[in-house]
C-alpha positions as CSV (number, residue, x, y, z in Angstrom):
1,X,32.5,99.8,-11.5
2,X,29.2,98.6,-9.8
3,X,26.5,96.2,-10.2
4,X,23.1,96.7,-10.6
5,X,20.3,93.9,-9.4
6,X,16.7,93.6,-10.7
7,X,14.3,91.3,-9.7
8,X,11.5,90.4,-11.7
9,X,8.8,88.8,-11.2
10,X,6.2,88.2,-14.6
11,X,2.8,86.5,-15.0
12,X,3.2,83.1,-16.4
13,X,1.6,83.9,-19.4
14,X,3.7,86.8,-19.9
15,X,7.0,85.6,-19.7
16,X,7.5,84.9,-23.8
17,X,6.4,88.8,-24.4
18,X,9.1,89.8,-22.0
19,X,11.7,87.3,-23.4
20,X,10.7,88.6,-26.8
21,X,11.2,92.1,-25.5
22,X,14.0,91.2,-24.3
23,X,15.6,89.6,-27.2
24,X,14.8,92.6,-29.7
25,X,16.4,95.2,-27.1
26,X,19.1,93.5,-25.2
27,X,21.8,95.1,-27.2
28,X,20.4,98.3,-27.2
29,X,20.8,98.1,-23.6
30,X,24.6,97.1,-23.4
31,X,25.6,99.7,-25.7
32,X,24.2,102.4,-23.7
33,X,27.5,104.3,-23.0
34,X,28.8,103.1,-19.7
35,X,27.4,99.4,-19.4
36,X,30.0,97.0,-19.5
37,X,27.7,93.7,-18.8
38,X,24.4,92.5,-19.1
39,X,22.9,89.2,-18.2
40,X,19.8,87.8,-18.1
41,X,18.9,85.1,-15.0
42,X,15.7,83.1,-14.7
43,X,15.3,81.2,-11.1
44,X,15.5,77.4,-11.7
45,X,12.4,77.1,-8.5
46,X,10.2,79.9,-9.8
47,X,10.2,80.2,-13.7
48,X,8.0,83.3,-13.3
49,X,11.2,84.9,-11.4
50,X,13.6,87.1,-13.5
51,X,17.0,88.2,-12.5
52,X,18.9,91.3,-14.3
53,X,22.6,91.9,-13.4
54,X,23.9,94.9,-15.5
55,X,27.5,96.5,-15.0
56,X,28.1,99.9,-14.9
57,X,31.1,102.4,-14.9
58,X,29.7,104.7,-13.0
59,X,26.3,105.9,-11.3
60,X,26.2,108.9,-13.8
61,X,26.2,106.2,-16.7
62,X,23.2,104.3,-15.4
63,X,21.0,107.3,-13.9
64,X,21.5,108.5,-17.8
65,X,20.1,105.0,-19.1
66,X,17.6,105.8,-16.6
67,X,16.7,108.7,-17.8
68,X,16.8,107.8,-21.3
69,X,14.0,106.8,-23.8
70,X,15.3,103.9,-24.5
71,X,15.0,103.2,-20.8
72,X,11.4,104.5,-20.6
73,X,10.4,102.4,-24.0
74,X,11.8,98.8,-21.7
75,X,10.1,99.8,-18.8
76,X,6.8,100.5,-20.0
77,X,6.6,97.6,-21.8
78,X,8.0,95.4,-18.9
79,X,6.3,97.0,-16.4
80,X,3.0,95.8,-17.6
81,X,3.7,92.0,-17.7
82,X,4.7,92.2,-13.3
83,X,2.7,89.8,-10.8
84,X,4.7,91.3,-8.2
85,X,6.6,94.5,-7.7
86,X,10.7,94.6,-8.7
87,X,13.1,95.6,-6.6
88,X,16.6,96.9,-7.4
89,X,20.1,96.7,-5.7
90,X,22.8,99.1,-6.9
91,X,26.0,97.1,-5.4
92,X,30.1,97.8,-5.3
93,X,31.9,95.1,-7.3
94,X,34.9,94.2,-4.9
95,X,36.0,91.2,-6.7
96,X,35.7,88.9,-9.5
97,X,37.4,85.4,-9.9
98,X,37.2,84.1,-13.8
């Protein structure tokens, strides 16, 4: 299993249309076959900066989400609303303490 990190940053005045967005396709995206997690962060400094952490069995799992249209139909929308550009960290879970 492995994370994967995406940092968002929106306009201001774009950040209900994402949350919106958000909302209406947030279980879309955790029942994509392989995703085992999603959750949404906002950072409590910078409310225009978004945080994605979504769990994955494998690589093949999420370059299929990738490559999906469901994928395509999120980031087209989201990729509008950006003041800065994302960036994206695929990351080994080594442990987890609940």
């Amino acid at each position: 299993m492995f994370v994967r990190i995406v940092k968002m940053s929106f306009h201001s005045e774009h950040i209900p249309k994402f949350l919106e967005n958000f909302e209406l396709m947030k279980e879309k995206i955790r029942n994509v076959p392989g995703n085992r997690l999603l959750e949404l962060y906002q950072d409590k400094n910078n409310p225009e900066l978004f945080f994605t952490y979504s769990y994955w069995e494998t690589e093949i799992d999420l370059e299929n989400y990738r490559n999906s249209e469901l994928f395509y139909d999120v980031w087209q929308f989201t990729k509008q609303l950006f003041n800065a550009k994302p960036e994206a960290w695929s990351a080994n879970k080594l442990v987890s303490l609940v």
